[in-house]
N, C-alpha and C positions, 0 to 999 in steps of 0.2 A: 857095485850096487850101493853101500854103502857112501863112497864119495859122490853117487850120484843124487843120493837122498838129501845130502847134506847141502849140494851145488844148489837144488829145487825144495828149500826147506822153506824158504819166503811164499815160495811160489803153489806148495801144497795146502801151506796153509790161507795162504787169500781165495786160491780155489775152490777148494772146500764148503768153507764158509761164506764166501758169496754167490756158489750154487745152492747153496741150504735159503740164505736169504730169497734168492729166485725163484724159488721152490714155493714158497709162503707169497713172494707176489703174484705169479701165476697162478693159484689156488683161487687166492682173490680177485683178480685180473675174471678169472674165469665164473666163478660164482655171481660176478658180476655182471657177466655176461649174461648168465639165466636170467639174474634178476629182473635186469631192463626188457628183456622178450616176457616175460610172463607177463611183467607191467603192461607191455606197449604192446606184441604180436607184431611187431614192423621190426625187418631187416635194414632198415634206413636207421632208425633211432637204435637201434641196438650197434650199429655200425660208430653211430657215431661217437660210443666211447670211444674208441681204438681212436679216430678223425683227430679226436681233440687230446690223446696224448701225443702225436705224430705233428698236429702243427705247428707247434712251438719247437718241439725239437728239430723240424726242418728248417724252418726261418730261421732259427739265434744258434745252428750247431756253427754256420761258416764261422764265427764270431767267438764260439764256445771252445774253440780248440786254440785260438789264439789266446785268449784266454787261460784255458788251463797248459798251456805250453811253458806260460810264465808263472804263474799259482804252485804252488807244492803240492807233488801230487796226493799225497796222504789224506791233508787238511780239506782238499777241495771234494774227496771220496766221502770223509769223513760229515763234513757239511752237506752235503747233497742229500746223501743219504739221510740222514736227520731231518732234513726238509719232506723228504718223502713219506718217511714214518710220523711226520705230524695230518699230512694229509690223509694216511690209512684211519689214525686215532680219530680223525672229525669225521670221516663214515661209520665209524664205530660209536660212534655218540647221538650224531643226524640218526641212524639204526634203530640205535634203543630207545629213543625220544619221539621217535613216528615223522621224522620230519626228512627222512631220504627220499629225495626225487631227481628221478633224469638229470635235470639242470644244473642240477647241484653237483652232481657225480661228475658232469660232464666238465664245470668249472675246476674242481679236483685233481681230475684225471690232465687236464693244460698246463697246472701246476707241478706234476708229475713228469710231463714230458720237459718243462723247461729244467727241471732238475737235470732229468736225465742227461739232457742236452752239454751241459760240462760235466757231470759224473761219468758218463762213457771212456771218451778222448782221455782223460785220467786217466783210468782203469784200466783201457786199453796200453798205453805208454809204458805205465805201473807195469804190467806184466811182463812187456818186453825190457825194460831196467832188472826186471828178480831173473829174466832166464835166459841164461847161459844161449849163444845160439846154434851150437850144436845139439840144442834138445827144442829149437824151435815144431821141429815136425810133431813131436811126442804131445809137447803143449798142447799142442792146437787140438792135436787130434783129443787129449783129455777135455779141454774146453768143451769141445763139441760131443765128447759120450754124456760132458754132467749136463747140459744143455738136453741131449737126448732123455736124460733120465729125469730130466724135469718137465718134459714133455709127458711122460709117462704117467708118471705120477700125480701132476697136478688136476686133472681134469676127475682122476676115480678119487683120490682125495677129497678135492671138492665137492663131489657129490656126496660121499660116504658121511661126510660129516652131517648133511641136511642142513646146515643152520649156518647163513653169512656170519651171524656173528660168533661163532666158532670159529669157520675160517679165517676172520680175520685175526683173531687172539693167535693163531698159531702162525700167521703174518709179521705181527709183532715179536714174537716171541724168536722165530727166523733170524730178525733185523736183530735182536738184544745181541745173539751171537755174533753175527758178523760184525755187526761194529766192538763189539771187545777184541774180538780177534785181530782184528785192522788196526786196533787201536793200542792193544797192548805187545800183539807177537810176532807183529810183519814192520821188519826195516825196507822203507823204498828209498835208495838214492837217490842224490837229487842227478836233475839231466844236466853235466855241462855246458855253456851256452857262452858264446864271443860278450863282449862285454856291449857290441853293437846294437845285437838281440838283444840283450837285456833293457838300452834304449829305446829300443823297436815299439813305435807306436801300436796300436789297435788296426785299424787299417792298414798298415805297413807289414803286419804280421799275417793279416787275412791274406793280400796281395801278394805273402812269398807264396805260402799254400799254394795257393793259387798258380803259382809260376810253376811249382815245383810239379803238381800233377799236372802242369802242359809239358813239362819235360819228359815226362813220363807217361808217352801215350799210350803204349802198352797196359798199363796201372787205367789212364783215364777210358780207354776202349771197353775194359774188363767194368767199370765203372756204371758207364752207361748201358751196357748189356745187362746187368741186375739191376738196373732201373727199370728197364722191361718184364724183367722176369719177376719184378715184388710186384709191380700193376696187376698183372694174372695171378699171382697167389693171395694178391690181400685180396683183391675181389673174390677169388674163392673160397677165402676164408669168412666173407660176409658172406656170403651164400651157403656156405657148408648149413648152420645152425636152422636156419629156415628150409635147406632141404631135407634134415633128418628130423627134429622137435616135431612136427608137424604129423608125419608120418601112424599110418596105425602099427607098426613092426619098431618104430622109432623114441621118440621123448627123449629125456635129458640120461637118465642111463644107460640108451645107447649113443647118442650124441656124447659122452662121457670114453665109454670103451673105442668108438674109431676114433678120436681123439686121440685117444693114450698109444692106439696103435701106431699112428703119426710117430710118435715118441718113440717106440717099441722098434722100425724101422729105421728112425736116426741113431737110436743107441746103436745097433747094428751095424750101421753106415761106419759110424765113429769108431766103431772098435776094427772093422775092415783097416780107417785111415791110420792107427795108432799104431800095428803092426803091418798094413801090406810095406813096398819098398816107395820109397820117391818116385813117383813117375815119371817118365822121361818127358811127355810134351803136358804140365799142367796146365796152360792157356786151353788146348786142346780138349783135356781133362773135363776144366769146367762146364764147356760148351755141348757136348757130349751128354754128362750128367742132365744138363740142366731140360734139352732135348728131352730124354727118358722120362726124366720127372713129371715135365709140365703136360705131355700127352699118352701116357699110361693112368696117371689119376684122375686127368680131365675125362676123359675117352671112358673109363670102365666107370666110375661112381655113378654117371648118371643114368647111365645104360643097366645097369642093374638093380631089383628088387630086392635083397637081402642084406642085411649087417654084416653076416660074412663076406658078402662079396664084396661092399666098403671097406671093409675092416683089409681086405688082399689089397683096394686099389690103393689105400692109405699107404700099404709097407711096398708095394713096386712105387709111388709115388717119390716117399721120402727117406727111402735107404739111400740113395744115390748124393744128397744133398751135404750132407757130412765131410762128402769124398771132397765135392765142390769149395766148401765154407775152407776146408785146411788145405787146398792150394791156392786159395784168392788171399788165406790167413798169411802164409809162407812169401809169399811173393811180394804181400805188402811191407810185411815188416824186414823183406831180406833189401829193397831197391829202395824202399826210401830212410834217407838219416833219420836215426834217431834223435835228435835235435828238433826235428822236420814234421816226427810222427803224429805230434798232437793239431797240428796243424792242417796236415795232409788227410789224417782221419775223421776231421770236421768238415773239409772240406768233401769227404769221400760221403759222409752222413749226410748231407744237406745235397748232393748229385742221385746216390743209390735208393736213399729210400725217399724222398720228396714223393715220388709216386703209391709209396704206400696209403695215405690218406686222400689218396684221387680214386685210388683204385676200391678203398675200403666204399666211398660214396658212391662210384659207380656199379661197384656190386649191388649193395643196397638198393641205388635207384631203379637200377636194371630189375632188380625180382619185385621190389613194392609197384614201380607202376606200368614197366614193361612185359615182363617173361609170367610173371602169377595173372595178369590180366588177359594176355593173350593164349594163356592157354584154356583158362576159364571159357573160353568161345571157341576154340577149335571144337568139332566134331568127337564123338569117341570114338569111330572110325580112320580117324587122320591118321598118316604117321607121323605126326609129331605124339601122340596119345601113344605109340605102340612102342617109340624110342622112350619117352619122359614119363609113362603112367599118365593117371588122372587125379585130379583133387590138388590140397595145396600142397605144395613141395615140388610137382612136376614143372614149374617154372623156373625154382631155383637151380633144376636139374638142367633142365634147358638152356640156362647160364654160363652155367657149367660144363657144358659140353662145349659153346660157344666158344668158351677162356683156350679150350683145349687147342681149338684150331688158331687163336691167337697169340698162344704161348709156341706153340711150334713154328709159325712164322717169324716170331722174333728169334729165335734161335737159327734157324736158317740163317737169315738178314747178316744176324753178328757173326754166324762161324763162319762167313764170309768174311767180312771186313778185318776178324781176331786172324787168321790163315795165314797173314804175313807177318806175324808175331811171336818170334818165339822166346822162352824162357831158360836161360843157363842158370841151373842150380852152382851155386856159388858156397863151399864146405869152408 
């Protein structure tokens, strides 16, 4: 026990502290989100905070990882971050001075995501340099309980406090720690590299990436299957807040609680992954989960009238996803070089999630001028009235149900294609 604390001493402390930070940006992240619906009442402009931290990280990650492959990892954590917490401080200021709007947030939050876009590929590498890989399963799976527990917490947080600019003070105050911690109590080695590499142009570097996940179609298969499956949850995650806000049983403090139950389920998931055994087929695995998920939460949330029963479809929805994130986590970091990794996981960011900010605008667009307008004319007789309710929300829910049948066909499609793929766990 002991030598194993000592093995993950790097590794408890970067985790820690940069779920404590997460915790403070999701708080804000989310209070941010009321903000712009109270402002606006549109699912389109509230979406498109989320759009405009995701474009930038999609377009410059193929690039970001070559980049931070050759950058140190520590310095490039360290600077990132720093960038990030200047843009938290100018909405704390735009705040108090009367001068916070949309556009502004929106330019912010682009800034934010190009941060993000080489602080990742870092962070992620960072992790795999501090831990040992006989305790790769144990990682991933804690990853993904503090991940779960920041799901949890950040959304009743955020509410409980009332006051963005509260929230953001304990944003900052988040960020104070993790960068001491980073700064004073975590050694990252640096990654070995041929002295070729170290030549290795910008392009030349993009271009191994690149080769390296065609080698690895297995890695590239799994790739493109969660590109399908972010399309269907970011769009239901634009849709989530305008199907409940709206609501007379709804507003922001239940929007807050199924929220956190989201979180309450992943924590769950996570700690399922941290202790069950290795599974024997994880390809399998994923595809499986991802099935349950996308049409258990799609299917029940919108077909139901009460928080509770949101609050059940959230935790069948997103217990399963934990299991999925720590054999996609395992597999990546067991089949590609370490050398390779910052590379291959900028290229894996710019494939998997490219569709998060399609999917965030097509939710949006779908409930502001598709699914709220056409249900506005239906009948209250119809059955679309007797599945979705009436009034506004029932279109977001109509969305939503929509996603469900959409997310199930993708997973069809891929556990088709993944079927001839399998994975040897490799001690």
């Amino acid at each position: 026990m002991k030598n194993r604390i000592y093995e993950l001493k790097d590794f408890y402390i970067l985790w820690s502290t940069q779920a404590l930070s997460q915790l403070g940006s999701a708080m804000t992240s989310f209070a941010l989100t009321l903000w712009i619906y109270q402002a606006t009442g549109s699912a389109l402009q509230t979406s498109l905070l989320t759009i405009c931290s995701y474009v930038p990280y999609v377009l410059t990650s193929i690039f970001a990882g070559a980049l931070s492959d050759k950058w140190d990892k520590k310095k490039t954590m360290l600077v990132c971050d720093s960038f990030a917490a200047c843009c938290t401080v100018l909405v704390f200021i735009l705040l108090q001075a009367g001068l916070l709007r949309a556009w502004r947030l929106y330019l912010l939050n682009a800034v934010n995501g190009l941060m993000n876009t080489v602080q990742k590929p870092a962070g992620d590498v960072a992790i795999t340099l501090i831990t040992p890989k006989k305790h790769y399963q144990k990682t991933s799976g804690l990853r993904s309980f503090s991940g779960s527990l920041v799901g949890i917490l950040h959304p009743v947080l955020a509410t409980s406090l009332y006051s963005l600019g509260a929230v953001i003070i304990v944003d900052l105050s988040t960020f104070l720690v993790a960068f001491s911690a980073l700064l004073l109590f975590v050694r990252i080695p640096p990654v070995e590299s041929s002295a070729g590499s170290e030549r290795e142009t910008l392009f030349a570097s993009v271009k191994a990436g690149l080769k390296c996940l065609n080698r690895n179609r297995m890695v590239l298969a799994l790739i493109l299957f969660l590109a399908g499956v972010n399309f269907v949850a970011s769009a239901f995650d634009a849709a989530l807040p305008a199907f409940i806000l709206p609501r007379e049983n709804g507003g922001e403090p239940i929007l807050g609680v199924v929220t956190a139950f989201a979180g309450i389920a992943m924590l769950a998931g996570s700690l399922m992954a941290s202790i069950l055994p290795a599974p024997k087929d994880r390809v399998r695995l994923i595809v499986l989960t991802m099935l349950f998920s996308l049409t258990t939460d799609n299917f029940l949330m919108p077909l139901t009238r009460t928080p509770v029963a949101w609050c059940i479809a959230q935790i069948l929805g997103y217990l399963p996803v934990p299991l999925m994130s720590t054999s996609l986590d395992v597999i990546v970091r067991s089949t590609i070089p370490t050398e390779m990794q910052g590379r291959v996981y900028s290229c894996r960011n710019s494939l998997q999630f490219f569709t998060i900010p399609i999917g965030r605008f097509f939710g949006g667009w779908m409930v502001d001028v598709v699914c709220e307008p056409f249900m506005e004319r239906v009948s209250t007789e119809s059955i679309f009235t007797a599945m979705f309710g009436s009034g506004k929300g029932s279109g977001s829910g109509m969305l939503i149900f929509l996603l469900g049948i959409l997310g199930m066909t993708v997973c069809l499609i891929f556990g088709g294609i993944l079927r001839k793929y399998k994975y040897h766990e490799v001690v």
